[in-house]
Residue frames as qw, qx, qy, qz and C-alpha x, y, z in Angstrom:
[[0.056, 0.832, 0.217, -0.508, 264.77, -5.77, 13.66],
 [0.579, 0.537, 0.262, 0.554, 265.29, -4.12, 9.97],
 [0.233, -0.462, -0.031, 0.855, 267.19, -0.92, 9.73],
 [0.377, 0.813, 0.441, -0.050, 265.46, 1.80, 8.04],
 [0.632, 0.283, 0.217, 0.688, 266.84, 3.26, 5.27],
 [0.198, -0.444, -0.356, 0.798, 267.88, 7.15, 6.72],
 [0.050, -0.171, 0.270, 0.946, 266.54, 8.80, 3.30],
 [0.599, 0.295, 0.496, -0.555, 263.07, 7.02, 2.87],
 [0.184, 0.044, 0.823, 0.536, 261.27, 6.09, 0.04],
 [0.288, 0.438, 0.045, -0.850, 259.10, 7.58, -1.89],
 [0.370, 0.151, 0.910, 0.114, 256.33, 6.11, -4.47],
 [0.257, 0.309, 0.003, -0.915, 254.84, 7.79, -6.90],
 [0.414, 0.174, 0.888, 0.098, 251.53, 6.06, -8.87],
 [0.173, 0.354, -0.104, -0.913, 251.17, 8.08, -12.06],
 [0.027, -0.011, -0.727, -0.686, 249.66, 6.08, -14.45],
 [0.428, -0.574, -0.689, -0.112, 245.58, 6.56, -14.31],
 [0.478, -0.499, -0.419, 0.589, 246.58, 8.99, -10.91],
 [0.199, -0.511, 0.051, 0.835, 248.20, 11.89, -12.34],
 [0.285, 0.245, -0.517, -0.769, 246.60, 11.39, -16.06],
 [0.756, -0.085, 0.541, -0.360, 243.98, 9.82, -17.15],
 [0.229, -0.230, 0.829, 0.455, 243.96, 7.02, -19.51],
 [0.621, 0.530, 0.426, -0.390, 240.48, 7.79, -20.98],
 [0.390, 0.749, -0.282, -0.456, 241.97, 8.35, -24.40],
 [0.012, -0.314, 0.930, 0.190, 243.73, 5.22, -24.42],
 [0.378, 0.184, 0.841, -0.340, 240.90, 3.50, -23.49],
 [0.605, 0.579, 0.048, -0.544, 238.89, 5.09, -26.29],
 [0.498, 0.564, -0.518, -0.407, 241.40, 4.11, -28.99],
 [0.192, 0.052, 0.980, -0.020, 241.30, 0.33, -27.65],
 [0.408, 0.529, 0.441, -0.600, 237.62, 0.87, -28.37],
 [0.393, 0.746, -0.136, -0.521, 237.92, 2.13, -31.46],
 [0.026, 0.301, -0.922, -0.243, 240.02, -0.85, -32.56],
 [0.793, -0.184, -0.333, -0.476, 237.47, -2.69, -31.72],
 [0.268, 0.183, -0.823, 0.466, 239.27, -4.23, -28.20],
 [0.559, -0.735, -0.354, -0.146, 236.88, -5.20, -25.28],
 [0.262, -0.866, 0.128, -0.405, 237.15, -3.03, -22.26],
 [0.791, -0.561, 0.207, 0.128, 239.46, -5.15, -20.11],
 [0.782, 0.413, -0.010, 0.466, 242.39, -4.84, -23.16],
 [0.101, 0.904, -0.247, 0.333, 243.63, -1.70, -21.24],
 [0.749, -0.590, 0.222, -0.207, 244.16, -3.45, -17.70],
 [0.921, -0.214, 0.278, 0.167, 246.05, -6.34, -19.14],
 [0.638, 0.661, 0.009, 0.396, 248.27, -4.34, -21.36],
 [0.224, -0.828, 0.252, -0.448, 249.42, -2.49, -18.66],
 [0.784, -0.357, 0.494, -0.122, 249.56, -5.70, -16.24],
 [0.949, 0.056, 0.245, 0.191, 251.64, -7.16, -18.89],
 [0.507, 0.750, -0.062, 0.421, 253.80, -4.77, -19.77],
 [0.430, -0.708, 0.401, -0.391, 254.48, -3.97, -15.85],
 [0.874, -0.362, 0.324, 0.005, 255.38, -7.82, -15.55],
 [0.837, 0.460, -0.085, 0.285, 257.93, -7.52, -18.22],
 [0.252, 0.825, -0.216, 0.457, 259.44, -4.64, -17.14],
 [0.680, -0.621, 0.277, -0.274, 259.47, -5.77, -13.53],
 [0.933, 0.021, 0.169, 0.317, 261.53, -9.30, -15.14],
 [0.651, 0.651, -0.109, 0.375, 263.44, -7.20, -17.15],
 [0.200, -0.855, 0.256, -0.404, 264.74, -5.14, -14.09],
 [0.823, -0.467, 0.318, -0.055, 265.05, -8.33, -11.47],
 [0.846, 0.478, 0.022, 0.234, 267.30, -9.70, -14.83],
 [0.460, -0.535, 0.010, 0.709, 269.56, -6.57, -14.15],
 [0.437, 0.272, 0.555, 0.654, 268.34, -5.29, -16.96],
 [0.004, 0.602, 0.321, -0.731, 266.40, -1.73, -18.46],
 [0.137, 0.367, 0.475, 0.788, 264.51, -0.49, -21.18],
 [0.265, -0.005, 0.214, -0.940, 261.90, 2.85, -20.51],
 [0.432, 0.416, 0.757, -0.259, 258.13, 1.51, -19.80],
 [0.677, 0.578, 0.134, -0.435, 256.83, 3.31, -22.72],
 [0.414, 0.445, -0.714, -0.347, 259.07, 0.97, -25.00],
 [0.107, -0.067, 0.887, -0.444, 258.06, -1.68, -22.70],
 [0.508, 0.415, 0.582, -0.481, 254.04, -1.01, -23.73],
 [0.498, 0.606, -0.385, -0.486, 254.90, -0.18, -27.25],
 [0.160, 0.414, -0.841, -0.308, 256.35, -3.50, -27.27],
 [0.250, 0.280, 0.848, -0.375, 253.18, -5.56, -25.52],
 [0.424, 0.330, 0.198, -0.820, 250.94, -3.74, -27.38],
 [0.593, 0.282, -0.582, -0.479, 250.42, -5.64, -30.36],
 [0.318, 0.001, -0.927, 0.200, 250.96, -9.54, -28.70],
 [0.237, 0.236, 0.576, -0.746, 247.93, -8.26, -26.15],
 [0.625, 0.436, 0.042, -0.646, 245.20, -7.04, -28.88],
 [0.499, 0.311, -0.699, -0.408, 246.53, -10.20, -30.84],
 [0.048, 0.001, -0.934, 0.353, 245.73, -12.51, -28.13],
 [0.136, 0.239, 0.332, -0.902, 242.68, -10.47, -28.02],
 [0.371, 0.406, 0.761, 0.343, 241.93, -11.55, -31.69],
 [0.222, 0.877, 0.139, -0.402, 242.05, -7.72, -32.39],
 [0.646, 0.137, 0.250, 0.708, 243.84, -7.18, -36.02],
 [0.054, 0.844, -0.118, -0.520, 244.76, -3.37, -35.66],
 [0.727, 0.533, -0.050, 0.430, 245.98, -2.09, -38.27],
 [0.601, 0.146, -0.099, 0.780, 249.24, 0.11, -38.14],
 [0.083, -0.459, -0.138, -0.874, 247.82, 3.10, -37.71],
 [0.460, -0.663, -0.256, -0.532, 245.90, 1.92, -35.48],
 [0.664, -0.432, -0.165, 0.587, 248.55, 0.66, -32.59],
 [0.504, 0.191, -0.168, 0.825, 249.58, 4.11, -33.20],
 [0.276, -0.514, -0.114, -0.804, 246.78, 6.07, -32.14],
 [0.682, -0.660, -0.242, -0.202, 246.30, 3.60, -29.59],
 [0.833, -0.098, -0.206, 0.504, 249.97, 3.30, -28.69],
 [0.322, -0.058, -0.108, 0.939, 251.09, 7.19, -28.46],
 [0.188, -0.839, -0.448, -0.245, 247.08, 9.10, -27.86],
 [0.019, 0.644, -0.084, 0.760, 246.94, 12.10, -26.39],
 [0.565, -0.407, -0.704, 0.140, 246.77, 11.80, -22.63],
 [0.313, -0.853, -0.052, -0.414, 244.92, 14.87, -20.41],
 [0.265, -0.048, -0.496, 0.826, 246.92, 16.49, -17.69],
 [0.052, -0.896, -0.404, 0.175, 244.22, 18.25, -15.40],
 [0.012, -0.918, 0.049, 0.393, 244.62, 21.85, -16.04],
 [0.341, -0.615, 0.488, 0.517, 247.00, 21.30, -18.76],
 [0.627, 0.501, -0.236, -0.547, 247.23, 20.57, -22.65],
 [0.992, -0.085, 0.088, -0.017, 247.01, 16.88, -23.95],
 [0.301, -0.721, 0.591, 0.203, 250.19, 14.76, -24.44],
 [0.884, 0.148, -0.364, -0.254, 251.24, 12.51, -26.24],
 [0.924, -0.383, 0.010, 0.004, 252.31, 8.70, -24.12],
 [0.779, 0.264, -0.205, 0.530, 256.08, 9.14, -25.71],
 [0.177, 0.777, -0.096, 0.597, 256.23, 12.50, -23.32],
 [0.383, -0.733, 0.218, -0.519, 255.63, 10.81, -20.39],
 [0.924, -0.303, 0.222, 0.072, 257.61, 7.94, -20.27],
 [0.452, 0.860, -0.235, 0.019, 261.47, 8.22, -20.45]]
């Protein structure tokens, strides 16, 4: 029998949930990235962070996607330029009811 922990646990799934990530998705686009470059940037940035943690280690996810971002869209055989990984790397990202953000506001 497992004991249950008395305070619970709680999960929150913001990314795509609470915001969306149309804007990212646009500026992959706009590189010129096919439509599945968002998914695996994410899924590879989520398996780093996930090593980095089991390691005992910690760095914030949005340095964590800033740091995938390029090594993805190069696998991809996308050459952004500079500018662009920034527009795709810190876009504005809609809160319903609220004004846009940018990705460095919500990850800390």
């Amino acid at each position: 029998m497992s004991e249950r922990n008395p305070r619970g646990t709680v999960v929150f799934d913001i990314i795509g949930t609470c915001f969306s990530l149309n804007r990212v998705a646009d500026a992959l686009s706009r590189a010129g990235a096919p439509a599945h470059a968002l998914p695996l940037w994410f899924a590879r940035s989520l398996r780093d962070a996930f090593a980095l943690s089991h390691a005992g280690g910690y760095q914030p996810l949005k340095s964590m996607l800033e740091a995938e971002l390029p090594r993805t869209l190069q696998q991809l055989k996308v050459a952004a330029t500079p500018d662009q990984l920034a527009q795709i790397g810190r876009p504005c990202l809609g809160h319903p009811g609220s004004y846009p953000r940018r990705i460095s506001d919500h990850f800390h």
